[in-house]
VEXSE-392582 format. One record per residue: x, y, z of N, C-alpha, C, CB in turn; residue number from 1. Coordinates in steps of 0.2 Angstrom, whole numbers, plus 2048, in hexadecimal, padded with zeros to 3 digits. Glycine has a CB too. Example, Ala and Ser with C-alpha at 12.3 -4.5 7.8 and 13.67 -1.06 7.14 Angstrom:
<n_east->842, n_north->7E4, n_up->827, ca_east->83E, ca_north->7EA, ca_up->827, c_east->842, c_north->7F0, c_up->827, cb_east->839, cb_north->7EA, cb_up->82D, i->1> .
<n_east->840, n_north->7F5, n_up->823, ca_east->844, ca_north->7FB, ca_up->824, c_east->840, c_north->800, c_up->827, cb_east->846, cb_north->7FD, cb_up->81D, i->2> .
***
This chain:
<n_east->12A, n_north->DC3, n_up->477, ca_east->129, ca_north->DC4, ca_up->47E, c_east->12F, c_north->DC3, c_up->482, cb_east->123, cb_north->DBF, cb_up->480, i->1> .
<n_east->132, n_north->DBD, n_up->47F, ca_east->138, ca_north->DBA, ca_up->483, c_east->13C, c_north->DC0, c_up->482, cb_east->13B, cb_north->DB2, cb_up->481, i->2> .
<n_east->13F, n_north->DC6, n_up->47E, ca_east->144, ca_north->DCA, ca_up->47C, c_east->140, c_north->DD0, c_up->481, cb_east->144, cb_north->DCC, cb_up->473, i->3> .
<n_east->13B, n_north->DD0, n_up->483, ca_east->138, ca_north->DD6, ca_up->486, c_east->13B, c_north->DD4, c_up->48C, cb_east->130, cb_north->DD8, cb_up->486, i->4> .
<n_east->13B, n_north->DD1, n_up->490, ca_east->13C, ca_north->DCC, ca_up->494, c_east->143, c_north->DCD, c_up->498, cb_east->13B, cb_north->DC6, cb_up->491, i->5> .
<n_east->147, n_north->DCC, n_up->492, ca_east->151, ca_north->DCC, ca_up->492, c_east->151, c_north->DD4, c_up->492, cb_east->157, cb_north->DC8, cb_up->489, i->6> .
<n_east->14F, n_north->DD6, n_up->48D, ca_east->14F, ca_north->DDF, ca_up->48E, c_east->14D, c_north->DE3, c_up->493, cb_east->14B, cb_north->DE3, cb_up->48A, i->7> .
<n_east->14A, n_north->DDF, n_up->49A, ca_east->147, ca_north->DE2, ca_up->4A0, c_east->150, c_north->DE2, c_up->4A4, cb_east->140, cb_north->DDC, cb_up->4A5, i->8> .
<n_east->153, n_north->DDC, n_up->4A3, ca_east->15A, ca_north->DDB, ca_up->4A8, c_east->15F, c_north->DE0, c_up->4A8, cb_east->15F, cb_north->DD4, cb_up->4A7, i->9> .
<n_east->162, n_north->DE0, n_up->4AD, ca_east->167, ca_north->DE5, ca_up->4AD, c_east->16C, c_north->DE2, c_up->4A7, cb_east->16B, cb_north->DE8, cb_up->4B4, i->10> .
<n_east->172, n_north->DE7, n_up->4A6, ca_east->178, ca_north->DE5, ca_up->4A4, c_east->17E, c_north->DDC, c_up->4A6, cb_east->17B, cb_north->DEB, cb_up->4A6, i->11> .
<n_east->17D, n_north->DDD, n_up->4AE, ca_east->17F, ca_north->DDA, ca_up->4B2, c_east->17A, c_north->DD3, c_up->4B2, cb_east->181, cb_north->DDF, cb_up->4B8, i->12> .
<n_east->175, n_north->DD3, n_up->4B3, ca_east->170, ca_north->DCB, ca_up->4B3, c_east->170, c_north->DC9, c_up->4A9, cb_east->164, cb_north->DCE, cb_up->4B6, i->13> .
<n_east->171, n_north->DCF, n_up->4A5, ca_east->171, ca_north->DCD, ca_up->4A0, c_east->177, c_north->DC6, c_up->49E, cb_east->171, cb_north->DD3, cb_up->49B, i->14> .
<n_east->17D, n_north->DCA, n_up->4A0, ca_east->186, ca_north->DC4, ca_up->4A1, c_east->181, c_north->DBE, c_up->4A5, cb_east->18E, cb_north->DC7, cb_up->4A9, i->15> .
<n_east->17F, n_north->DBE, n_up->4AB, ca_east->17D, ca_north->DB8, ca_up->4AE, c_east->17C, c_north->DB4, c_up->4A9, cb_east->178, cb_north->DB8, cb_up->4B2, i->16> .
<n_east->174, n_north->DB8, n_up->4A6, ca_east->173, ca_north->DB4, ca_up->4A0, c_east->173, c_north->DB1, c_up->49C, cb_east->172, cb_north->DB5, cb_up->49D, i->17> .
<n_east->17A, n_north->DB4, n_up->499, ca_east->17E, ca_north->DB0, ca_up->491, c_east->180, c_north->DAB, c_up->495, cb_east->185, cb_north->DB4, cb_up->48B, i->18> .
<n_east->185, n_north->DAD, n_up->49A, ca_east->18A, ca_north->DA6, ca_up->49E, c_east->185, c_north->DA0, c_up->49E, cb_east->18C, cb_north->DA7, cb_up->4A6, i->19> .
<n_east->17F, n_north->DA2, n_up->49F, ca_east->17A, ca_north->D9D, ca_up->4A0, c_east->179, c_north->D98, c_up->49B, cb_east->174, cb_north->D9F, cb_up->4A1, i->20> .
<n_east->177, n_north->D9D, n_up->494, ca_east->175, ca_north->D9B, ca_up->48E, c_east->17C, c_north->D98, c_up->48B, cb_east->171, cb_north->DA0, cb_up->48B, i->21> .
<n_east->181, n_north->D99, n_up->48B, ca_east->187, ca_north->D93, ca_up->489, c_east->185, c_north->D8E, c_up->48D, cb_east->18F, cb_north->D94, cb_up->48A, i->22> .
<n_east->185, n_north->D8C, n_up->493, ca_east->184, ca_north->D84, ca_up->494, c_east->17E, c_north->D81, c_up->493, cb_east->185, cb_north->D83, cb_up->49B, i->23> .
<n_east->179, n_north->D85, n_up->490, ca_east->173, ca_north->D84, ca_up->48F, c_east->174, c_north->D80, c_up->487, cb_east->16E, cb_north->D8C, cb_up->48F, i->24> .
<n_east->176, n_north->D83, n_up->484, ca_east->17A, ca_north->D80, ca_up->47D, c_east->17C, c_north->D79, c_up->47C, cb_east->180, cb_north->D83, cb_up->47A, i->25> .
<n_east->180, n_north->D79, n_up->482, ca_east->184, ca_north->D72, ca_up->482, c_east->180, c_north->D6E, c_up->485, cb_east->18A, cb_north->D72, cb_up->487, i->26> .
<n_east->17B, n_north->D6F, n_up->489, ca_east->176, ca_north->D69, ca_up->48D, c_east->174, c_north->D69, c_up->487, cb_east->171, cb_north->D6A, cb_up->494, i->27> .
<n_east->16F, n_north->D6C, n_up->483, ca_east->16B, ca_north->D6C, ca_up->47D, c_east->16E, c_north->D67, c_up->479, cb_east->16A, cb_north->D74, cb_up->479, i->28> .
<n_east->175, n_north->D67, n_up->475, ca_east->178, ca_north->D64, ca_up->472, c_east->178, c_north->D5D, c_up->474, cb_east->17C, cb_north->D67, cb_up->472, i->29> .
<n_east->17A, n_north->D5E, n_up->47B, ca_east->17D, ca_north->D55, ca_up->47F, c_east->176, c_north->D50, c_up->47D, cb_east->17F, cb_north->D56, cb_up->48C, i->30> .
<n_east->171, n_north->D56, n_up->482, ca_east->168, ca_north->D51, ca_up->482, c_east->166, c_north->D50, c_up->47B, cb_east->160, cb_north->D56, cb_up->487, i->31> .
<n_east->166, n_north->D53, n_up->477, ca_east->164, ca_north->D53, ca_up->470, c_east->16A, c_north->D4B, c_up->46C, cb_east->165, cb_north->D5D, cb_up->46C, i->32> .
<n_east->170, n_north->D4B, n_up->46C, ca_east->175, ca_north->D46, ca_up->46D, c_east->173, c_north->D40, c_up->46E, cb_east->17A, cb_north->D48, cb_up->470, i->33> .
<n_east->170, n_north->D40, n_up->476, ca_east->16F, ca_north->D3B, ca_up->47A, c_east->169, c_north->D38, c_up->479, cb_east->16F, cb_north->D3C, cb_up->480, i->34> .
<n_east->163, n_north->D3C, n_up->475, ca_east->15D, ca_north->D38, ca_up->473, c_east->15C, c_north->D36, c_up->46C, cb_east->158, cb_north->D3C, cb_up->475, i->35> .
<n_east->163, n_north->D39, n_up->46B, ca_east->161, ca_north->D35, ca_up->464, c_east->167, c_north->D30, c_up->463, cb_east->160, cb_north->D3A, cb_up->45D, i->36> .
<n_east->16B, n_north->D2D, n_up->469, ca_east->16E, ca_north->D28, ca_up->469, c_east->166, c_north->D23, c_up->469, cb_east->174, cb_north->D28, cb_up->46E, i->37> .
<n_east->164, n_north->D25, n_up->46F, ca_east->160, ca_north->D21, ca_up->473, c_east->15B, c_north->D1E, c_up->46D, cb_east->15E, cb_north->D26, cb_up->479, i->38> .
<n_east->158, n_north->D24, n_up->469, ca_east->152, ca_north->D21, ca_up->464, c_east->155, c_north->D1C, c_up->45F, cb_east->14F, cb_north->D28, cb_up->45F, i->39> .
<n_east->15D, n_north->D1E, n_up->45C, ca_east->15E, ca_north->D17, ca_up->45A, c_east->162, c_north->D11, c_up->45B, cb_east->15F, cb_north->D19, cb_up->455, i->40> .
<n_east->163, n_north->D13, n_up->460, ca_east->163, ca_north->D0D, ca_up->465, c_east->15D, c_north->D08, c_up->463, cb_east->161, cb_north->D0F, cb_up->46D, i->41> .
<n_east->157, n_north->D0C, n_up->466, ca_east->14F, ca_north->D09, ca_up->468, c_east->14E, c_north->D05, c_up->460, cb_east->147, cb_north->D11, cb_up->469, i->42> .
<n_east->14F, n_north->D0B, n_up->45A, ca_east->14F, ca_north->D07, ca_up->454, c_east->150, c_north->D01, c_up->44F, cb_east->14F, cb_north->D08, cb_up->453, i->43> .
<n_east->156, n_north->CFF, n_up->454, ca_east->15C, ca_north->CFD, ca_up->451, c_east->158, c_north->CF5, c_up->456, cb_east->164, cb_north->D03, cb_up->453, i->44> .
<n_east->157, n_north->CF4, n_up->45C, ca_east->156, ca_north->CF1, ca_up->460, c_east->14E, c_north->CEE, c_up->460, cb_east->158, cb_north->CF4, cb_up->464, i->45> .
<n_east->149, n_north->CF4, n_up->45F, ca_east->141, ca_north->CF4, ca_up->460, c_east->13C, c_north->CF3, c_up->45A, cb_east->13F, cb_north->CFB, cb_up->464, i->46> .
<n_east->142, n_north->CF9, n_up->455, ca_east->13F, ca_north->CFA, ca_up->44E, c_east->13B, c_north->D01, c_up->451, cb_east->139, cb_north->CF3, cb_up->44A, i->47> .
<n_east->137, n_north->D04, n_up->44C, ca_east->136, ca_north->D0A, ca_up->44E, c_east->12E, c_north->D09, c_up->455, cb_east->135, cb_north->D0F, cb_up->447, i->48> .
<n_east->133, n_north->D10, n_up->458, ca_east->12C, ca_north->D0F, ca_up->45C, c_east->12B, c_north->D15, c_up->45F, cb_east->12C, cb_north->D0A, cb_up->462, i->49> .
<n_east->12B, n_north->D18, n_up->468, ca_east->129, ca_north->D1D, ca_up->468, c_east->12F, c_north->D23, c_up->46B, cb_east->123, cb_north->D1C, cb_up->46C, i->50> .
<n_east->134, n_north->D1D, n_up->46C, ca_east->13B, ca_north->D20, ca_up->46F, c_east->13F, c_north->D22, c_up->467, cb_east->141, cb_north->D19, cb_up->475, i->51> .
<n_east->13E, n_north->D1E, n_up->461, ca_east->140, ca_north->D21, ca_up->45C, c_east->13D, c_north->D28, c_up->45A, cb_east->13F, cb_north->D1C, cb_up->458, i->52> .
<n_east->137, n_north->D2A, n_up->45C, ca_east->137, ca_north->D32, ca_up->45D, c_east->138, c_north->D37, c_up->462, cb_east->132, cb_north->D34, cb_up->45D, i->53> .
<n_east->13D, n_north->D34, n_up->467, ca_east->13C, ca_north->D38, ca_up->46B, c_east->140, c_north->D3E, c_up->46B, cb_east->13D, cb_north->D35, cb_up->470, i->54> .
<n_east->145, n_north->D3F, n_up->467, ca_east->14A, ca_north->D46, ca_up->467, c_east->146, c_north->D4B, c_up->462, cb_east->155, cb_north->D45, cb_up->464, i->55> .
<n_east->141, n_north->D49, n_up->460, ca_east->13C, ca_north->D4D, ca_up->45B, c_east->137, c_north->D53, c_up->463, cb_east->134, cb_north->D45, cb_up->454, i->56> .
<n_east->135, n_north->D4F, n_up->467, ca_east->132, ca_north->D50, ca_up->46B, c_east->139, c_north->D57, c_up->471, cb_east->130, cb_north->D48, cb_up->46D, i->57> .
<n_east->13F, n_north->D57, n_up->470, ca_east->144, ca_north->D5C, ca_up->473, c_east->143, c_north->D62, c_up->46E, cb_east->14C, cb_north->D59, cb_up->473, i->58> .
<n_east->143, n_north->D61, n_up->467, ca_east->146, ca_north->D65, ca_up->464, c_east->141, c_north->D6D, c_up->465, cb_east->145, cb_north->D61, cb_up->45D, i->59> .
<n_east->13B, n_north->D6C, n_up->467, ca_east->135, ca_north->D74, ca_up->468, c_east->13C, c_north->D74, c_up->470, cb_east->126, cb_north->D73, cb_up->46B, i->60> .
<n_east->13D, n_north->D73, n_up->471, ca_east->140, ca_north->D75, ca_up->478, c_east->148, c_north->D78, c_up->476, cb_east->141, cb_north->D6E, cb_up->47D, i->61> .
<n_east->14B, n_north->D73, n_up->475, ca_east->153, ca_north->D76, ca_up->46F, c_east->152, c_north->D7D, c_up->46B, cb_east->154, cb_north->D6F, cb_up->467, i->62> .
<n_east->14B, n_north->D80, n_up->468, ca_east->14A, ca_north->D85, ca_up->464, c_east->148, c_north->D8B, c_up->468, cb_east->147, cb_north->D83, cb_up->460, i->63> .
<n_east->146, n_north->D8A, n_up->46D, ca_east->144, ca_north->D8D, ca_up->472, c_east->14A, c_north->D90, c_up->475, cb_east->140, cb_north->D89, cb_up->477, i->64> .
<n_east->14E, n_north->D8B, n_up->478, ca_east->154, ca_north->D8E, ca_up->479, c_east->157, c_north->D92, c_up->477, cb_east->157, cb_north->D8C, cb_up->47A, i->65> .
<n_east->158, n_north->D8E, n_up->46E, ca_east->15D, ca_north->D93, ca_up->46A, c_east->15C, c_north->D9B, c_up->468, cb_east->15D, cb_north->D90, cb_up->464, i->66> .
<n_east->154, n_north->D9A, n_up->467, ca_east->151, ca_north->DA2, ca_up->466, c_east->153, c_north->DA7, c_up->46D, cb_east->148, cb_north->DA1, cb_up->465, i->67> .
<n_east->153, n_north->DA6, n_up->473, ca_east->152, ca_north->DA7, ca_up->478, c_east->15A, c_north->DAA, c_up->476, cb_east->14F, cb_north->DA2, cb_up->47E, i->68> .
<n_east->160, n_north->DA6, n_up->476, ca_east->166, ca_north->DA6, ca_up->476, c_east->167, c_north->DAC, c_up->470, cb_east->168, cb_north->D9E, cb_up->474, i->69> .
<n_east->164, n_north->DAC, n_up->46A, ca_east->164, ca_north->DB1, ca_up->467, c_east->162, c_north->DB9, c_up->467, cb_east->160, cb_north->DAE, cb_up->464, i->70> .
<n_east->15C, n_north->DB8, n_up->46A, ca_east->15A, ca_north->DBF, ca_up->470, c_east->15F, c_north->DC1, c_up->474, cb_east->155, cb_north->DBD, cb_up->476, i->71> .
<n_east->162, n_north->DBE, n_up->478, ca_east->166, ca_north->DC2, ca_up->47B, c_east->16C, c_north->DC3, c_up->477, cb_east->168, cb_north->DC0, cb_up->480, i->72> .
<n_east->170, n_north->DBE, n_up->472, ca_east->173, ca_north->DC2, ca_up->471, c_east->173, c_north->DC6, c_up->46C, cb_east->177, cb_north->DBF, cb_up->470, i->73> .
<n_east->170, n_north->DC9, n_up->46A, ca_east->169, ca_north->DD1, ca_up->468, c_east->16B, c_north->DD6, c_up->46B, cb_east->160, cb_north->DD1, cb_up->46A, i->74> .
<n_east->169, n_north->DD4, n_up->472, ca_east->167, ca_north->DD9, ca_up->478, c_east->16F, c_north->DDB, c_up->479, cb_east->163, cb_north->DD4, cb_up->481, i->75> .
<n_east->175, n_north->DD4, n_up->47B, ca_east->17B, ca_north->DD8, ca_up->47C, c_east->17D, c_north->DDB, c_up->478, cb_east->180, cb_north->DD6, cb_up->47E, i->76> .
<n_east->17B, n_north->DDA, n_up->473, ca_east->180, ca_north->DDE, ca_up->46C, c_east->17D, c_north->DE6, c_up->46C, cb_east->17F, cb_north->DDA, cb_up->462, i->77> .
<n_east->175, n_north->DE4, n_up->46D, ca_east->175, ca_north->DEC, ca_up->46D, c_east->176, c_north->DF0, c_up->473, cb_east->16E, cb_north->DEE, cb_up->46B, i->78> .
<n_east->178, n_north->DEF, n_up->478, ca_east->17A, ca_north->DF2, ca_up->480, c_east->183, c_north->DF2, c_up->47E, cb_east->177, cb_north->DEB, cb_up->48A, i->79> .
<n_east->185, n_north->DEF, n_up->47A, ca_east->18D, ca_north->DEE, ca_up->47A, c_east->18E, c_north->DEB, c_up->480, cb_east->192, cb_north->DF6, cb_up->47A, i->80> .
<n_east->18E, n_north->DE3, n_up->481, ca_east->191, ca_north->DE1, ca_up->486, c_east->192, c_north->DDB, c_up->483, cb_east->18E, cb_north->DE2, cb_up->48D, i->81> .
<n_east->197, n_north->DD9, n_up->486, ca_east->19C, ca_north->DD1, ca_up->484, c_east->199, c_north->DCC, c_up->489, cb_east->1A6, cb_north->DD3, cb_up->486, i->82> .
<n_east->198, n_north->DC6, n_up->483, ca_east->195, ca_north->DBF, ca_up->485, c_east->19B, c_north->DBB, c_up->48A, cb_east->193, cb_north->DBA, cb_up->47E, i->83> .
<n_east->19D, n_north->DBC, n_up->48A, ca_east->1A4, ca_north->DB8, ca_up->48D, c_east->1A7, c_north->DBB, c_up->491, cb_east->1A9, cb_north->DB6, cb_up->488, i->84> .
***
């Protein structure tokens, strides 16, 4: 659905797009980084509990992105246009 979606934009909203989805990567990366300082932190301090799951709880979101990230770069390759 999400590819039918990216295949509606023009050429021009498709660039917006990618530009978008690189920083989308890097937040993904940083917040996924940051919660699993945070879980073993909690563990390390609490023993396990419910902050020790919590970057399990990012990850359907992280994959969502990535696939999404994948789609388009599908879509640009088949239009011939450059992510960057």
């Amino acid at each position: 659905m999400e590819q039918r979606k990216l295949a509606a934009l023009t050429d021009k909203e498709l660039l917006v797009e990618a530009k978008k989805m690189k920083s989308t990567k890097i937040y993904d990366a940083a917040l996924f980084g940051l919660l699993v300082g945070i879980a073993i932190y909690s563990s390390l301090v609490n023993g396990f509990g419910l902050l020790t799951f919590l970057p399990l709880v990012y990850l359907p979101i992280a994959g969502k992105n990535k696939a999404k990230a994948r789609d388009l770069k599908q879509i640009l390759k088949e239009r011939n246009l450059s992510e960057g």
